[in-house]
C-alpha positions as CSV (number, residue, x, y, z in Angstrom):
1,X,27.9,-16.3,14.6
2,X,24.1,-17.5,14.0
3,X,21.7,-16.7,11.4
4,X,19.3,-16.7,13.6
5,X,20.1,-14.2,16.3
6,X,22.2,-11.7,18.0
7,X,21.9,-8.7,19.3
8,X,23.1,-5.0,19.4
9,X,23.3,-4.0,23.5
10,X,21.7,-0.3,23.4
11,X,19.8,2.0,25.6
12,X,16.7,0.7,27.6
13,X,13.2,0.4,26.0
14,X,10.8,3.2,26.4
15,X,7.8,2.4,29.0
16,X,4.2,1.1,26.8
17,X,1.7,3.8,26.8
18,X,-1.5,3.6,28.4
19,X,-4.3,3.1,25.8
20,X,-8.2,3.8,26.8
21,X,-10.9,4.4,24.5
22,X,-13.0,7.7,25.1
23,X,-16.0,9.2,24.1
24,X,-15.5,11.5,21.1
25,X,-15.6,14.8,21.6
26,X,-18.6,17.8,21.0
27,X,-15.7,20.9,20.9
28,X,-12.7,21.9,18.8
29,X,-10.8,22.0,22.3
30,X,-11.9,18.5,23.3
31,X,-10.6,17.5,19.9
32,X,-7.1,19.2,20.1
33,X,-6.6,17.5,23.6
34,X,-7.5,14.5,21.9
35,X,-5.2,14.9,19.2
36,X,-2.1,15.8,21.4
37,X,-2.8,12.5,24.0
38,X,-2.8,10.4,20.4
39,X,0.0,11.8,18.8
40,X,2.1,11.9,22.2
41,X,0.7,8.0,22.1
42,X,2.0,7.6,18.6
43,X,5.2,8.4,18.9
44,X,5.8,6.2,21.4
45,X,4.7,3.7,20.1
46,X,6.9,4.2,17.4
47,X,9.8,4.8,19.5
48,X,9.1,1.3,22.0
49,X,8.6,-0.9,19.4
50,X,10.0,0.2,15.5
51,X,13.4,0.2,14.3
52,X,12.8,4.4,13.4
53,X,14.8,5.8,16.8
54,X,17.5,3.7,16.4
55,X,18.4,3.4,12.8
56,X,21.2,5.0,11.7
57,X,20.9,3.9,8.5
58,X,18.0,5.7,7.1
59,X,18.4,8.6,9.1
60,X,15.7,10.7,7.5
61,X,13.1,8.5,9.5
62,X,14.6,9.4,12.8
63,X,14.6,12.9,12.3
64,X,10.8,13.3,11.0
65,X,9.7,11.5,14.1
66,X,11.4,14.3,16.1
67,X,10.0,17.3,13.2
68,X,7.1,15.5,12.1
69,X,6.2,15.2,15.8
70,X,6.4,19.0,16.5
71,X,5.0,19.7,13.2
72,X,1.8,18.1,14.4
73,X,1.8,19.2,18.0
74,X,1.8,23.0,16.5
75,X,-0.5,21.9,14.1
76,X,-3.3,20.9,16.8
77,X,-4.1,24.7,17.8
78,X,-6.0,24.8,13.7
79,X,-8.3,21.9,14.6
80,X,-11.7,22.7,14.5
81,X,-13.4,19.0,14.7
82,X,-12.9,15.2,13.8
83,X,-11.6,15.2,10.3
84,X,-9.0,17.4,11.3
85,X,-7.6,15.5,14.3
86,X,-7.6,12.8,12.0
87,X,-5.6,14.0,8.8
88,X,-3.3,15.9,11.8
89,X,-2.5,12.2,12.5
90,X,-2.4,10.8,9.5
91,X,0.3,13.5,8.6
92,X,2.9,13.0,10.6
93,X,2.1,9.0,9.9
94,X,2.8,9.6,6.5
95,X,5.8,12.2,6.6
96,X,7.8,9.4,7.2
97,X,7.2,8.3,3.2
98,X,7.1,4.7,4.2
99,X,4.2,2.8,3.2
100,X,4.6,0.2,6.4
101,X,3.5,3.3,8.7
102,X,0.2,4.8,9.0
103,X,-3.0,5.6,10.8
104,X,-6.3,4.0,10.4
105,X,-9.2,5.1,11.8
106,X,-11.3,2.8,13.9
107,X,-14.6,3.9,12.4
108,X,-16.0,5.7,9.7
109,X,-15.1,9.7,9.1
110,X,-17.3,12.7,9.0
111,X,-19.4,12.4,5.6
112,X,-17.5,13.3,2.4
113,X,-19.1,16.1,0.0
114,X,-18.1,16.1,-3.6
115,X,-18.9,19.0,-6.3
116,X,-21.2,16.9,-9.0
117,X,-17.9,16.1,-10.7
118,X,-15.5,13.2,-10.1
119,X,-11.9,13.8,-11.9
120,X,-9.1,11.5,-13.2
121,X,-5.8,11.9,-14.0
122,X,-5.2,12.2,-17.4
123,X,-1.2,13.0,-18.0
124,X,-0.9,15.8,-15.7
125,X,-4.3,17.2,-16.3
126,X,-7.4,16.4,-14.2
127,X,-10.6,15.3,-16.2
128,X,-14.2,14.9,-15.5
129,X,-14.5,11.0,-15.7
130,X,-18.2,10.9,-13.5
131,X,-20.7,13.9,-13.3
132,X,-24.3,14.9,-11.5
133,X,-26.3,14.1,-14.6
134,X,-29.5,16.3,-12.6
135,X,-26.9,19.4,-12.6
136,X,-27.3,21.3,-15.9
137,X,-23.9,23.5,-14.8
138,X,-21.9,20.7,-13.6
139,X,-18.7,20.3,-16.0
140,X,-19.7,18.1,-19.0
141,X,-17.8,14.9,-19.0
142,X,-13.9,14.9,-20.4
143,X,-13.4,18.7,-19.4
144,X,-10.2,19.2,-18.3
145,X,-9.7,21.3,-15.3
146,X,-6.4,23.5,-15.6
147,X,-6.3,24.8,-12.3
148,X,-8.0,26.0,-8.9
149,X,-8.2,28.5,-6.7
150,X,-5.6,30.3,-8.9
151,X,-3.1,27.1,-8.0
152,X,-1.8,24.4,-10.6
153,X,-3.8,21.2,-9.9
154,X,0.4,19.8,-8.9
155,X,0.3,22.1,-6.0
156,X,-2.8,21.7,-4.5
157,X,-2.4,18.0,-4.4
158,X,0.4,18.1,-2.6
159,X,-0.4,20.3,0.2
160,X,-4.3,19.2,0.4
161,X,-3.7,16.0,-0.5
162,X,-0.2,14.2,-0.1
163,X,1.4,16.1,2.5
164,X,-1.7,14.5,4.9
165,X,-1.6,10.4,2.8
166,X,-0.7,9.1,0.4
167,X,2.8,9.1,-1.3
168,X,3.6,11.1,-4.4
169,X,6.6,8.8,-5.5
170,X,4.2,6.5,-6.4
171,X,1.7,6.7,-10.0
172,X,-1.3,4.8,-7.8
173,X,-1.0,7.3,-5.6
174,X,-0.6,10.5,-7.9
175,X,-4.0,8.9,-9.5
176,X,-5.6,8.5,-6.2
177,X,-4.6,12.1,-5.2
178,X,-6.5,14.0,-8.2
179,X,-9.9,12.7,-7.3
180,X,-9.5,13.4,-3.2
181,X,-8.8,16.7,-4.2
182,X,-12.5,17.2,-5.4
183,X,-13.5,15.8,-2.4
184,X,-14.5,17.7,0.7
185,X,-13.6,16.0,4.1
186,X,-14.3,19.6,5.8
187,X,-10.1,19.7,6.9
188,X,-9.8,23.5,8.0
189,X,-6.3,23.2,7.2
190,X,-6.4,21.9,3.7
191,X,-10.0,23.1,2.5
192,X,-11.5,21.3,-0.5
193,X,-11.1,24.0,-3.8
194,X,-13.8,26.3,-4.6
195,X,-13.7,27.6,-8.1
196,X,-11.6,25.8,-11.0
197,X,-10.6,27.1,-14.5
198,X,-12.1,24.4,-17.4
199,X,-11.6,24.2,-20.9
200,X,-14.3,22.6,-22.8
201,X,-14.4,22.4,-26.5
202,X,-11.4,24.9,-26.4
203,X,-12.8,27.1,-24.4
204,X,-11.8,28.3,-21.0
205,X,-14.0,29.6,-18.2
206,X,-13.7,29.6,-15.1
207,X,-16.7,28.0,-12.5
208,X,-17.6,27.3,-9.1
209,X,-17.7,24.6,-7.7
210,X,-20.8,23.8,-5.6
211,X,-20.2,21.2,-2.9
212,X,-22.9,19.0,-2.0
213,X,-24.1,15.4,0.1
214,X,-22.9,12.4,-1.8
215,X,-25.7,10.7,-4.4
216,X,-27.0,7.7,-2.9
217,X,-26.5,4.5,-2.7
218,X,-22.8,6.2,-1.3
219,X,-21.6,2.3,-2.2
220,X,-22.0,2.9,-5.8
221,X,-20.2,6.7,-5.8
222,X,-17.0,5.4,-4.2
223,X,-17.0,2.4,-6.6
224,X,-17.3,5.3,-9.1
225,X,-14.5,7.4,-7.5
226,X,-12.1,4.2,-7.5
227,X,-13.0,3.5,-11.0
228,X,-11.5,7.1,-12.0
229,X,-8.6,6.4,-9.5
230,X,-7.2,2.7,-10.3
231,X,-10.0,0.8,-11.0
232,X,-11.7,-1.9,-8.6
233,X,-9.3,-4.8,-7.1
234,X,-9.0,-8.4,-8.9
235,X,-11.9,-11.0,-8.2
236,X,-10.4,-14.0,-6.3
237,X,-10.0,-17.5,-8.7
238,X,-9.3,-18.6,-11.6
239,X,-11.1,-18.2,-15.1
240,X,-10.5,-18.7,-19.0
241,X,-11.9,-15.9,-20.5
242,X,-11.1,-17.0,-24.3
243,X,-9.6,-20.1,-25.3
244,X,-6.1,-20.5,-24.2
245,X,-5.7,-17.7,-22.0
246,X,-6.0,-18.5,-18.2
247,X,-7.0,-15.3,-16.1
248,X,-5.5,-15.9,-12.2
249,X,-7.1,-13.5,-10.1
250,X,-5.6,-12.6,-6.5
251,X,-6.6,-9.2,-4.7
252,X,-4.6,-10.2,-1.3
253,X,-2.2,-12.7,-0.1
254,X,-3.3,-12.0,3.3
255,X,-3.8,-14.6,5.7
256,X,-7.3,-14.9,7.7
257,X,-10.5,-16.8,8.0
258,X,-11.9,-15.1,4.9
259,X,-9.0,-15.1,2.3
260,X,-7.0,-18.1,3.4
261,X,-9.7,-20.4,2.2
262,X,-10.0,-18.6,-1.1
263,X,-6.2,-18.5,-1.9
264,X,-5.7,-22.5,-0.4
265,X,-8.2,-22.8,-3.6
266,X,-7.2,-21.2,-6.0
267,X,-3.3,-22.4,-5.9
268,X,-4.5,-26.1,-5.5
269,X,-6.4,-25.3,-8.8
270,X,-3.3,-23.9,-10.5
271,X,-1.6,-26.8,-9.6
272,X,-3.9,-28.8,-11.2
273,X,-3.8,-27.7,-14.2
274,X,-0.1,-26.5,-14.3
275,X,1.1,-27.7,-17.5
276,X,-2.3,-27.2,-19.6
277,X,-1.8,-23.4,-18.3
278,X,1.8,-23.3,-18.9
279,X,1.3,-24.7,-22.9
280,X,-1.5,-22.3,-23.3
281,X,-1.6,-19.1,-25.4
282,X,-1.3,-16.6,-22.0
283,X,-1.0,-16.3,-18.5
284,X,-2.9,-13.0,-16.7
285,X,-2.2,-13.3,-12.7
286,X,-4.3,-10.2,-11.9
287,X,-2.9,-8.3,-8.7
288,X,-5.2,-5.4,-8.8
289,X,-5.3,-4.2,-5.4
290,X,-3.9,-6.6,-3.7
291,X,-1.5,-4.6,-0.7
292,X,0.5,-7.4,0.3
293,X,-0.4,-9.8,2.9
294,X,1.6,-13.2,3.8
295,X,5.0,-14.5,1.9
296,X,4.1,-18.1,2.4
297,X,1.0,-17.7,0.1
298,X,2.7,-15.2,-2.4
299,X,5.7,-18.0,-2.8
300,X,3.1,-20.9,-3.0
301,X,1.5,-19.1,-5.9
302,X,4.6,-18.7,-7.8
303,X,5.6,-21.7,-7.7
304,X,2.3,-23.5,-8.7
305,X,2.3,-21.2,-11.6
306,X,6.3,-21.2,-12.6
307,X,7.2,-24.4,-10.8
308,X,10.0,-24.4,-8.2
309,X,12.9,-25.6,-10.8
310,X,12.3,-22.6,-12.9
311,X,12.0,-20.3,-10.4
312,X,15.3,-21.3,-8.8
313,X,17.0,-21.1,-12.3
314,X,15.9,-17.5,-12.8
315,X,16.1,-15.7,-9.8
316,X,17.0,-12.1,-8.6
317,X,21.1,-11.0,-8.4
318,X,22.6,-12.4,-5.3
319,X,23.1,-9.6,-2.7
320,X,24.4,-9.8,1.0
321,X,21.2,-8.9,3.0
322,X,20.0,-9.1,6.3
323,X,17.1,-7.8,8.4
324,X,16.9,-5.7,11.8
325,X,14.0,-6.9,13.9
326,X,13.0,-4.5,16.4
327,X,13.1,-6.3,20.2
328,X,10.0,-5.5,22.6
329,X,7.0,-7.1,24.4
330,X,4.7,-6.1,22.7
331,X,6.2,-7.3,19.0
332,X,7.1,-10.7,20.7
333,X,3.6,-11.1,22.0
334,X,2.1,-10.7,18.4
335,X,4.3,-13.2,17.2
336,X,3.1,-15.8,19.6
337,X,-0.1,-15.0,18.5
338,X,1.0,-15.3,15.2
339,X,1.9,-18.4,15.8
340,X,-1.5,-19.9,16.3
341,X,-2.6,-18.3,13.3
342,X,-0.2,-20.1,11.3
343,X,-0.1,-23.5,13.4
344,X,-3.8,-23.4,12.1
345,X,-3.3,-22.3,8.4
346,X,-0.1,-24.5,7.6
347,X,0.1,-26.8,10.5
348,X,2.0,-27.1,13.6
349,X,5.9,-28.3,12.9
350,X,5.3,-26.5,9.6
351,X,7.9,-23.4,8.6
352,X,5.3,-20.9,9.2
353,X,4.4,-21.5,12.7
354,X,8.5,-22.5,13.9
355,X,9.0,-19.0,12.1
356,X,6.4,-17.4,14.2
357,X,7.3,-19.3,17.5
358,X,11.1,-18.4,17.0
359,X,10.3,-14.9,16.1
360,X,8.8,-14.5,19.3
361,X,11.2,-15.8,21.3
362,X,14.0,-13.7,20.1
363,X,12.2,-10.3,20.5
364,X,11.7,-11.4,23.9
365,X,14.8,-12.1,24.6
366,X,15.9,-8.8,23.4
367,X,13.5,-6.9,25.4
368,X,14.9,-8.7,28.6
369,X,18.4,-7.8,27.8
370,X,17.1,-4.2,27.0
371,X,18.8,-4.4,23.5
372,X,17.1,-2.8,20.4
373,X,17.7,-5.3,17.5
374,X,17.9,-8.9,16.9
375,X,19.6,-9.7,13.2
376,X,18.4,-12.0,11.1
377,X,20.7,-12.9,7.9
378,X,24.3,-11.6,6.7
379,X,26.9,-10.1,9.3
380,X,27.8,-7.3,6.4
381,X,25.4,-6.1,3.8
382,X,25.7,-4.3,0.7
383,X,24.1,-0.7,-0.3
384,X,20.2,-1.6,-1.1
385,X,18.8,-0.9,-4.6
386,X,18.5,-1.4,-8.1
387,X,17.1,-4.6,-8.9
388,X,14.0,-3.7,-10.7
389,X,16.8,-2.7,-13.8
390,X,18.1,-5.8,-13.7
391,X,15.3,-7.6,-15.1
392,X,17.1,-10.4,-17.5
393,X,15.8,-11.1,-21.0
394,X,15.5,-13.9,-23.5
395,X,12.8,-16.0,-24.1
396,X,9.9,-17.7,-21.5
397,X,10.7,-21.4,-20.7
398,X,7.2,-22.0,-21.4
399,X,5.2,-21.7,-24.4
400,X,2.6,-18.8,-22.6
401,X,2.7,-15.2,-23.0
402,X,2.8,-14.2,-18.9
403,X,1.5,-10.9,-17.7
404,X,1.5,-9.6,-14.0
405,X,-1.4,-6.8,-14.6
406,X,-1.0,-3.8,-12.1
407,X,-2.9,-0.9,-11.1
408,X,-0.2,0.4,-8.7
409,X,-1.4,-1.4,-5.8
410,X,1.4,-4.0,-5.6
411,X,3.0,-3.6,-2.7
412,X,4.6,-5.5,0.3
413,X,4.4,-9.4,-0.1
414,X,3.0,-8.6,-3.7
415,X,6.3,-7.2,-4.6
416,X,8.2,-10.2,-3.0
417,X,5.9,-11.7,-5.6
418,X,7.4,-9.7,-8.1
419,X,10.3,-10.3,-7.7
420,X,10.2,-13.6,-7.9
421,X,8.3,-14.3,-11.2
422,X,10.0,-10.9,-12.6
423,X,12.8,-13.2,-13.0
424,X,11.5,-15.5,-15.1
425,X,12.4,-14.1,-19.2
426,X,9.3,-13.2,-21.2
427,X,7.4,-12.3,-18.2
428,X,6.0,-8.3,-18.7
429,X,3.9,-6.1,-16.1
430,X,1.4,-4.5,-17.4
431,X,-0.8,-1.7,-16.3
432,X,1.1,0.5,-14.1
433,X,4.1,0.6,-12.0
434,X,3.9,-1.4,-9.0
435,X,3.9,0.5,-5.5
436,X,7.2,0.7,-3.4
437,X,8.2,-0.5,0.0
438,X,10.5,1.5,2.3
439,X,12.9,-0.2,4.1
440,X,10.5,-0.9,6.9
441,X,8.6,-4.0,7.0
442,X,6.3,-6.5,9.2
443,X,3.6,-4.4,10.7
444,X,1.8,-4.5,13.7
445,X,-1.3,-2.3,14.8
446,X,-2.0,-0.6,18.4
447,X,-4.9,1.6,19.0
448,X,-4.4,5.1,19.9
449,X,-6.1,5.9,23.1
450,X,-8.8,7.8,22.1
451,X,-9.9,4.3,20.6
452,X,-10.9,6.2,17.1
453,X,-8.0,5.4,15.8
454,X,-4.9,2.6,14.9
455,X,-1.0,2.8,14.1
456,X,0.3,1.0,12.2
457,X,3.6,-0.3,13.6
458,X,6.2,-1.6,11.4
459,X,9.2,-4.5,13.3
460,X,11.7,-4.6,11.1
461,X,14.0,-2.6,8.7
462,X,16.1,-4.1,5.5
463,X,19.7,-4.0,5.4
464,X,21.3,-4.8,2.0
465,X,17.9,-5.3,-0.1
466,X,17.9,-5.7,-3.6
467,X,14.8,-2.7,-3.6
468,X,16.0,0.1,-2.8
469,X,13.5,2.2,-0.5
470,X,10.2,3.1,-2.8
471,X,11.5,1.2,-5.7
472,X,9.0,0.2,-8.3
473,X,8.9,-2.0,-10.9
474,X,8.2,0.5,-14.5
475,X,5.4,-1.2,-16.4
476,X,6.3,-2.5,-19.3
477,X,3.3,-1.9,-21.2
478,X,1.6,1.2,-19.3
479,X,-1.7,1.8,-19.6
480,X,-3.2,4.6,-19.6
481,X,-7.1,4.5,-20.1
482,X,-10.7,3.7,-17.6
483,X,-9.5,1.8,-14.9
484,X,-13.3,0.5,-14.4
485,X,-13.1,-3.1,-14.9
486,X,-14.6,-3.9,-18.5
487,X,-12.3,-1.3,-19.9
488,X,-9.4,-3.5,-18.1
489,X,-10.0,-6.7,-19.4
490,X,-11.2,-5.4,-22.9
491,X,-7.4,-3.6,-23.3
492,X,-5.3,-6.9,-21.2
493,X,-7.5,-9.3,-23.9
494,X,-6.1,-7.5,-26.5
495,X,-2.9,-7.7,-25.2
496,X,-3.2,-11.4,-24.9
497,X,-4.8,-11.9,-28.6
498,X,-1.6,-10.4,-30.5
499,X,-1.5,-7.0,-29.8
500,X,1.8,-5.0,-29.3
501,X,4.0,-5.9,-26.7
């Protein structure tokens, strides 16, 4: 039987939903009718054109689209206004704990209020990292808050925060979860805390917090606020910022107008000075926020950096895998789009774009025949899992000291990235653990008809990966202080200069 295709004959594809953009509304019931035609729209669009209604495999997925689902219908009779339709939607997107599925919205949110204290996360404990330097009663900078509203700090970010995004099985998202919770997005449902117990110098007291606008320039306060979180992502190119240590910067391997160009650049200068950056002293390929993107760029990388021969000598444990793609019109359709994308980033013929054009064709054929899922690798898999333990050791085939630095964002074709160059001895992550992917993969979008809003559509599931669902890669150096940028590099120089390992 092919690689390349066949089928599993199932039940009929749903009908696509009707999308139309509308004005937004000016009551709380205009909003809950709002919310019940998007999350009506969201679920099937989840059910037409994602593996989730028909994979027995990971069976918690098909049952939160049918509880998640009536979780947020009943939940639509507590919505007061926007922000509440929106984190009732985001929700039962992220219920389903899979990174590849969640709402976006369209536009920007009601304004955010904060209490003249952003907080970091510390341990377990939440600590004043930014403060209203006018307000005399604000909480001075590194008090700890201990709790709010009578609740551990724990407990309100998981039902303020993470039950509506993010995911707590990840240490990015833990981080990025203390400082939402001292913000206020006006969510009826999960209202922002009101009075906190401190301890300062030793002392505990308890205060209130008084919620105000956001200082302007609003720019600067969010830079702020992801500085306390994980820090700002990695500045595209490549630098030497002492002798002997190369710095390789890459925020995204996605494709598009405006990052193609940069990444085409910055892996023809890698290869170009390959062996001088191979016999240096270290190796920094910065991944700070970069969320994944395209393979084809994250393999180029690796390979300019590690060269193909050593990358095919140290290379994951074999496993029998395979991928599920999900068969409709509307994922074949994106494909063939796709494939223009790619005809004019890599060149027609080239792997990408017969990729793309095949793709395509198969999910269209599966839609004709009214079958679900067109395979794409091994007949018979193995269980999934594991592979981030079984890291090999020994020493670097190259004179450099490698570090992958981290701040929890790597995720999707980043961690395809990872484990690649994982494999290679000597090389150590550093920072914090990567992100996790689920088992769901290759996402579309489709806008929800109220036009505010986008899902997030994920095509295909794994079968047989070596990553199990949310598995990270464990840093192997953590680190644990100011994720601002300076502080960064100061502790990742360090690092590189003969410090512990």
């Amino acid at each position: 039987m092919s690689r390349l295709i066949y089928c599993l004959a199932i039940s009929a594809l749903l009908p696509a939903f009707a999308l139309a953009a509308t004005e937004k509304p000016t009551t709380a019931e205009g909003w809950r009718a709002l919310a019940r035609t998007d999350l009506a729209a969201a679920e099937q669009l989840l059910r037409a054109h994602t593996p989730i209604p028909f994979d027995d495999e990971n069976p918690a997925l098909k049952r939160w689209l049918v509880q998640g689902y009536a979780d947020a219908q009943a939940r639509v009779a507590e919505i007061q206004g926007e922000a509440d339709w929106y984190y009732t939607l985001s929700a039962f997107a992220s219920g389903f704990r899979d990174p590849h599925v969640n709402i976006q919205p369209t536009g920007s949110l009601p304004p955010a209020r904060w209490p003249g204290i952003i907080v970091a996360m510390q341990g377990d404990v939440g600590v004043v990292a930014e403060r209203d330097a006018s307000d005399t009663e604000a909480p001075p900078l590194g008090a700890r808050i201990l709790s709010c509203d009578g609740k551990p700090l724990a407990e309100l970010m998981e039902t303020r925060v993470l039950s509506l995004t993010l995911n707590p099985a990840f240490a990015a998202d833990r981080r990025r979860a203390m400082t939402r919770l001292f913000i206020d997005r006006g969510i009826a449902f999960a209202p922002a805390p009101k009075r906190c117990r401190i301890e300062v110098a030793q002392e505990v007291k308890d205060v209130e917090l008084k919620w105000r606008a956001l200082p302007k320039p609003e720019e600067a306060w969010w830079a702020q606020l992801q500085n306390a979180a994980i820090g700002p992502a990695a500045t595209f190119g490549v630098s030497e910022p002492a002798p002997g240590v190369t710095w390789i910067g890459v925020p995204t391997f996605s494709s598009g107008a405006q990052t193609a160009p940069k990444l085409e650049l910055l892996i023809a200068e890698v290869l170009k000075r390959g062996d001088a950056i191979r016999a240096s002293r270290a190796i920094v390929i910065d991944t700070r926020g970069n969320g994944g993107g395209n393979s084809q760029w994250a393999d180029k990388l690796a390979e300019a950096i590690f060269t193909a021969p050593v990358l095919a000598k140290h290379q994951p444990p074999p496993v029998k895998s395979a991928v599920d793609w999900r068969g409709s019109e509307g994922n074949a359709d994106y494909w063939r789009a796709w494939s223009a994308r790619m005809r004019e980033e890599f060149g027609v013929f080239s792997g990408s774009w017969l990729r793309a054009v095949a793709i395509s064709d198969r999910l269209r054929e599966a839609a004709a025949k009214s079958v679900p899922f067109c395979r794409d690798g091994s007949d018979e898999t193995g269980p999934s899992g594991g592979q981030s333990k079984r890291r090999p050791n020994g020493d670097s085939p190259f004179a450099a000291k490698v570090y992958v630095l981290s701040n929890g964002a790597c995720a999707s074709s980043c961690l395809n990235f990872a484990d690649r160059v994982l494999f290679v001895p000597g090389v150590q992550l550093i920072g914090l653990d990567t992100y996790g992917d689920g088992m769901l993969m290759d996402v579309r979008s489709e806008t929800l008809p109220s036009g505010l809003a986008r899902i997030v559509l994920p095509q295909k599931v794994a079968r047989g990966r070596g990553r199990g669902a949310l598995e990270v890669y464990a840093a192997d150096v953590r680190y644990d202080g100011a994720w601002d940028d300076a502080s960064v590099r100061a502790w990742v120089m360090g690092l590189a200069n003969g410090g512990a390992r």
